[in-house]
Backbone as a chain_set.jsonl record, in Angstrom:
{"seq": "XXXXXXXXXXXXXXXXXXXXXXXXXXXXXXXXXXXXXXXXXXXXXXXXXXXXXXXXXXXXXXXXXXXXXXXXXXXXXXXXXXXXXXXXXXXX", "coords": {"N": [[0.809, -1.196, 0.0], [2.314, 1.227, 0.837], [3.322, 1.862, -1.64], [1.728, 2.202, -3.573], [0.234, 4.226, -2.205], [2.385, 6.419, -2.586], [2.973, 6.569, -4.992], [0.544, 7.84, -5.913], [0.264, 10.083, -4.838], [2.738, 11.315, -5.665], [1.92, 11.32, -8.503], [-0.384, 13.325, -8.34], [0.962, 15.413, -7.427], [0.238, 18.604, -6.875], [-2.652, 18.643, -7.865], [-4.321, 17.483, -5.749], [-4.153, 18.312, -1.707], [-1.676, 16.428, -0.531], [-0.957, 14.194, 2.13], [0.537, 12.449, 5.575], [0.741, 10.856, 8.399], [2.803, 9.784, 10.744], [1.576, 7.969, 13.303], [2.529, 6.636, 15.968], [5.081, 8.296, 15.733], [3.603, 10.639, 16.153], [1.404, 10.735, 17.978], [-0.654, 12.537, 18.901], [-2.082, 13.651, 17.128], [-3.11, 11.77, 15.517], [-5.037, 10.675, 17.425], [-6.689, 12.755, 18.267], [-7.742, 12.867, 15.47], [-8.931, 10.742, 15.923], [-8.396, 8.033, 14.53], [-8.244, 4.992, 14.359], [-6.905, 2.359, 13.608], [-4.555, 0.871, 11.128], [-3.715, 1.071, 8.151], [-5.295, 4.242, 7.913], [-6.959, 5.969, 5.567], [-7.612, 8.644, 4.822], [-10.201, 11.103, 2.999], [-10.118, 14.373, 3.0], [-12.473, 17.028, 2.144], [-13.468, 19.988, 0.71], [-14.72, 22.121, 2.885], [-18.243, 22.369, 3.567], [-18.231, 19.544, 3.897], [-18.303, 16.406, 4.971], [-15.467, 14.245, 6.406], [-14.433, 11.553, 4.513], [-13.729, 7.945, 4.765], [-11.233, 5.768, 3.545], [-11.971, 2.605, 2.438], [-9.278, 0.365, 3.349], [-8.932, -2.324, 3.12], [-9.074, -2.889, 0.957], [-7.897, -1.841, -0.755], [-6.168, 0.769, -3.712], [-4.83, 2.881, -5.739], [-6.376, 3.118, -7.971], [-8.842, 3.497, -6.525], [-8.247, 5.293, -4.422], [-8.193, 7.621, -6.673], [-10.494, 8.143, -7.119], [-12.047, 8.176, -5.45], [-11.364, 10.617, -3.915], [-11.594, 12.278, -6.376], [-13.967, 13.044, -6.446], [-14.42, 15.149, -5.498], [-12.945, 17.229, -6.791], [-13.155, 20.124, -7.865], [-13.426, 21.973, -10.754], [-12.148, 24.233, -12.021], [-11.969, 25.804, -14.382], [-12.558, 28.261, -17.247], [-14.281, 29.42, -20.373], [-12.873, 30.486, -22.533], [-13.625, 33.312, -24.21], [-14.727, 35.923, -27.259], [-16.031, 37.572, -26.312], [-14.998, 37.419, -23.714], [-11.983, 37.481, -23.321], [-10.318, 40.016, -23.396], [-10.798, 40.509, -20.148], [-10.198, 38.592, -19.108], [-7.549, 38.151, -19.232], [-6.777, 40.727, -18.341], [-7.192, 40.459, -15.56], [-5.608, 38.175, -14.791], [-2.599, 37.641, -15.291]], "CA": [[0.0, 0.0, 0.0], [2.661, 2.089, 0.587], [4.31, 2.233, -2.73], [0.715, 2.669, -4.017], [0.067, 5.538, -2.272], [3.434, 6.896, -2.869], [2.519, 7.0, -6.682], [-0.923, 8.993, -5.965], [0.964, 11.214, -4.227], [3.836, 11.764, -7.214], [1.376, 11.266, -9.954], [-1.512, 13.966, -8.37], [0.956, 16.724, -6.944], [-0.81, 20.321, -7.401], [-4.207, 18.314, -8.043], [-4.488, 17.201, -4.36], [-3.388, 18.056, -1.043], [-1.785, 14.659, 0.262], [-0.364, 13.985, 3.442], [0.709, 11.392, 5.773], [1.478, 10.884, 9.655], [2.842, 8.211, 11.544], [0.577, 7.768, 14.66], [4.183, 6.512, 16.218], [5.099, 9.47, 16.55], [2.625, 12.141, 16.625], [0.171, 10.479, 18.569], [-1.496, 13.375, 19.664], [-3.087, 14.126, 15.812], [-4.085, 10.485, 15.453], [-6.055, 10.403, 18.836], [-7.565, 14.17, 17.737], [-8.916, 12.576, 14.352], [-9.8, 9.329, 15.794], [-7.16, 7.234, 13.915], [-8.198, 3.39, 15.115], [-7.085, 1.356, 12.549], [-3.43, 1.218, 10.079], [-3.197, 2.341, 8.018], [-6.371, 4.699, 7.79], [-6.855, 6.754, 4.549], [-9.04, 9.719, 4.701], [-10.336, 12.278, 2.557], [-11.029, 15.695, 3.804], [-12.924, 17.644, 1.253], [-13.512, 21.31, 1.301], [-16.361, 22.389, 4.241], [-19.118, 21.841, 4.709], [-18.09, 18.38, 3.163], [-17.274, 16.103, 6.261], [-14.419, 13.726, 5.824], [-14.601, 10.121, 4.658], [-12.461, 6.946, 5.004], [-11.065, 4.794, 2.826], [-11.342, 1.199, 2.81], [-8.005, 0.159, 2.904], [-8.563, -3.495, 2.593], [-9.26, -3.117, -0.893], [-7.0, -0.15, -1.593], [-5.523, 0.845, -4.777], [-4.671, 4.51, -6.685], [-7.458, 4.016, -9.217], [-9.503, 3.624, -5.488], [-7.946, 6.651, -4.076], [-8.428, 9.029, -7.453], [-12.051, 7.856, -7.582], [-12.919, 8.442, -3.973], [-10.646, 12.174, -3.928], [-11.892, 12.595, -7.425], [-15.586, 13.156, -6.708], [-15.002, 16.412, -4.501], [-12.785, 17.887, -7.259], [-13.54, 21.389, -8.7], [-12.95, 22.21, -12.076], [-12.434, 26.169, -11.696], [-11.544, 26.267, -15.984], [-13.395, 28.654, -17.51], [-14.345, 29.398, -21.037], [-12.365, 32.06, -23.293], [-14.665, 33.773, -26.192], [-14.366, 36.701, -27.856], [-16.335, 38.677, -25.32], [-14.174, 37.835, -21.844], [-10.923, 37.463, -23.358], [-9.834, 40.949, -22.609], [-11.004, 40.707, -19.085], [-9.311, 37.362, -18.879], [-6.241, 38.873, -19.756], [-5.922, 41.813, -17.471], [-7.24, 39.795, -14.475], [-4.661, 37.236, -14.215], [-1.571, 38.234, -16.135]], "C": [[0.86, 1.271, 0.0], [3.464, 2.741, -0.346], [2.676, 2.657, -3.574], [0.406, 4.049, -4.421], [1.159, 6.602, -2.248], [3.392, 7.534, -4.187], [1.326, 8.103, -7.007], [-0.358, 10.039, -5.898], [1.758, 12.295, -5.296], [3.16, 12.429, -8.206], [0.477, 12.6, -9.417], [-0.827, 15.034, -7.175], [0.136, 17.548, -7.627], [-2.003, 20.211, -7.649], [-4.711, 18.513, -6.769], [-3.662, 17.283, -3.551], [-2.979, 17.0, -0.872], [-0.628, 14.814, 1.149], [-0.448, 13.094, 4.249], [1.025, 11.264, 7.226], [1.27, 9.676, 10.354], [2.687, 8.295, 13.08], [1.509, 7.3, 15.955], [4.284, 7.471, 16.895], [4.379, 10.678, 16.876], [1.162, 11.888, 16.707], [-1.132, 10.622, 19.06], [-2.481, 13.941, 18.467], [-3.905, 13.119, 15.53], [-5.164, 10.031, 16.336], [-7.018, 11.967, 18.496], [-8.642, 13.621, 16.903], [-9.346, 11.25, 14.339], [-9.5, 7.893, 14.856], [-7.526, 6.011, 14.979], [-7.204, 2.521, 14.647], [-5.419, 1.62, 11.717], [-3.659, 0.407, 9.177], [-4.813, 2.805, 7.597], [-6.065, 5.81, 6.051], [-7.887, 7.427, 4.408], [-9.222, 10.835, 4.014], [-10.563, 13.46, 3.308], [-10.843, 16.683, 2.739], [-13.04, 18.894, 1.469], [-14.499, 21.162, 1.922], [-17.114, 22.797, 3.048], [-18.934, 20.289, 5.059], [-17.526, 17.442, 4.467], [-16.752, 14.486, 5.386], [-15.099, 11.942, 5.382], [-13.239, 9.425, 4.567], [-12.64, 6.112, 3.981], [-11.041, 3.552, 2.987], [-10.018, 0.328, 2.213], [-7.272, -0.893, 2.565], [-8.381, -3.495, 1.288], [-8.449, -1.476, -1.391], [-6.071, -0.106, -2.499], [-5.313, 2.516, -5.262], [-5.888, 4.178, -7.259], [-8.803, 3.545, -7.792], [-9.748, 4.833, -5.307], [-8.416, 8.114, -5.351], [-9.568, 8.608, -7.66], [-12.758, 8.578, -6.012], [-12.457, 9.905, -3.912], [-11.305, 12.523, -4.921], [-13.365, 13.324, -7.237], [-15.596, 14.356, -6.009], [-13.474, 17.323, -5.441], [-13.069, 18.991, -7.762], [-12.974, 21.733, -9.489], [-13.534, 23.612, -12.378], [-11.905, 26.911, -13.249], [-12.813, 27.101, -15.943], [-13.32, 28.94, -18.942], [-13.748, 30.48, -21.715], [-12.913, 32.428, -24.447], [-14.125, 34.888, -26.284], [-14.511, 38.074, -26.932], [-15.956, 38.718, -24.051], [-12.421, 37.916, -21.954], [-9.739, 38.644, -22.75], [-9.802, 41.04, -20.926], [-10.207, 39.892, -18.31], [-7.831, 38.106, -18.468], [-5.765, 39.396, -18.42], [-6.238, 41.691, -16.344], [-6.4, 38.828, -13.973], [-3.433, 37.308, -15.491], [-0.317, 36.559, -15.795]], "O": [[0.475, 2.275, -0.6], [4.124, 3.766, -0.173], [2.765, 3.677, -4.258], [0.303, 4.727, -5.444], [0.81, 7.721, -1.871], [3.682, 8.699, -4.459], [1.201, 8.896, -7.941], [-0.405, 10.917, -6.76], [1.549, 13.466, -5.612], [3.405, 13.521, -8.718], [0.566, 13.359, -10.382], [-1.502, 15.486, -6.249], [-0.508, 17.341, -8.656], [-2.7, 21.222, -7.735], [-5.429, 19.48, -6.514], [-2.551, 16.794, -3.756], [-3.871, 16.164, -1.016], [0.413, 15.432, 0.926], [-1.507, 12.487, 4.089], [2.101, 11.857, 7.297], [0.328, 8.91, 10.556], [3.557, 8.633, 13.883], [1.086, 7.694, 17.042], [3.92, 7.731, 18.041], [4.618, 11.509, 17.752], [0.185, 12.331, 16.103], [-2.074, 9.91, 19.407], [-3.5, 14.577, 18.74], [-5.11, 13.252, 15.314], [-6.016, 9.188, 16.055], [-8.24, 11.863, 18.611], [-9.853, 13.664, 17.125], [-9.88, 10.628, 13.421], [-10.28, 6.973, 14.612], [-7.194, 6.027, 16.165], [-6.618, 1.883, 15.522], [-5.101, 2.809, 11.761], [-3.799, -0.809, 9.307], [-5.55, 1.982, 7.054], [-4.961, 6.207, 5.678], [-8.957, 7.011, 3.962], [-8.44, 11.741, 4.3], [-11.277, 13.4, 4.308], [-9.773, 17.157, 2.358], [-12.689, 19.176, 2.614], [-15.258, 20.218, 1.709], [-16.793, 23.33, 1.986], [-19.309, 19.78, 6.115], [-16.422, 17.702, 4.948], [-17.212, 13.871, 4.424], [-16.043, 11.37, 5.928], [-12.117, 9.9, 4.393], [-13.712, 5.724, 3.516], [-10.122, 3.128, 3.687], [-9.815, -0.168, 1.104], [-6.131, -1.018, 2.122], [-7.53, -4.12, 0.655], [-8.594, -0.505, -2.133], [-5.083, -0.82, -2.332], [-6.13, 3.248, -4.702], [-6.712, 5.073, -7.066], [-9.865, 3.22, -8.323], [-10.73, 5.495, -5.643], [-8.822, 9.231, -5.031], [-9.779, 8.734, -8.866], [-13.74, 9.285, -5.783], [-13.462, 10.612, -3.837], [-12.0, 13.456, -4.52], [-13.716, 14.186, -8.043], [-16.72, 14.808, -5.793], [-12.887, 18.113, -4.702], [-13.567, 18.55, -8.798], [-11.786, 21.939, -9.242], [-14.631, 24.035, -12.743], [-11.555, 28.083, -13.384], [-13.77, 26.979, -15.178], [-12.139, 28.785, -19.254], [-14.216, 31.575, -21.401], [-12.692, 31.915, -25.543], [-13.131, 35.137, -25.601], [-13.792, 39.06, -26.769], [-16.284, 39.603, -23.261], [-11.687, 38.278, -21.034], [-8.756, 38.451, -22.034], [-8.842, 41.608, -20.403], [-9.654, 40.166, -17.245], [-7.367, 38.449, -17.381], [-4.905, 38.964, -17.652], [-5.814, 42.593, -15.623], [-6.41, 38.596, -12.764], [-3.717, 36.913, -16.622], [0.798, 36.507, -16.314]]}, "num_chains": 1, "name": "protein.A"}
């Protein structure tokens, strides 16, 4: 699993935060978010959105970018004739 999610990680910088802590040592975040279980894998989506868990028996990447995937936002927007200027001199 952990070369798995090693690859998510690689393959889906700048898409998704991803992050990782070993309950080991920083015991005091894993007892906060209720960390039972290893290895736990949890989304946390933007708010209001509350978090879910992965099942990690059956865990894979095309798992993980399916379950992360669904609380993506796709903030493209369209360039025509009539926003292009605005485009422009809003984000240079």
């Amino acid at each position: 699993m952990v070369k798995d999610y090693n690859s998510f990680a690689t393959e889906n910088k700048g898409i998704f935060r991803i992050g990782s802590v070993d309950c080991g040592e920083f015991a005091k975040i894993c007892d906060k978010e209720k960390v039972t279980k290893f290895p736990t894998v949890r989304v946390y989506p933007t708010h209001p959105i509350p978090t879910s868990d992965i099942d990690t028996e059956k865990f894979d990447v095309k798992q993980l970018k399916k379950s992360a995937g669904k609380y993506y936002q796709d903030k493209s927007i369209e360039i025509t004739a009539n926003n292009h200027k605005t485009f422009v001199q809003e984000d240079v």
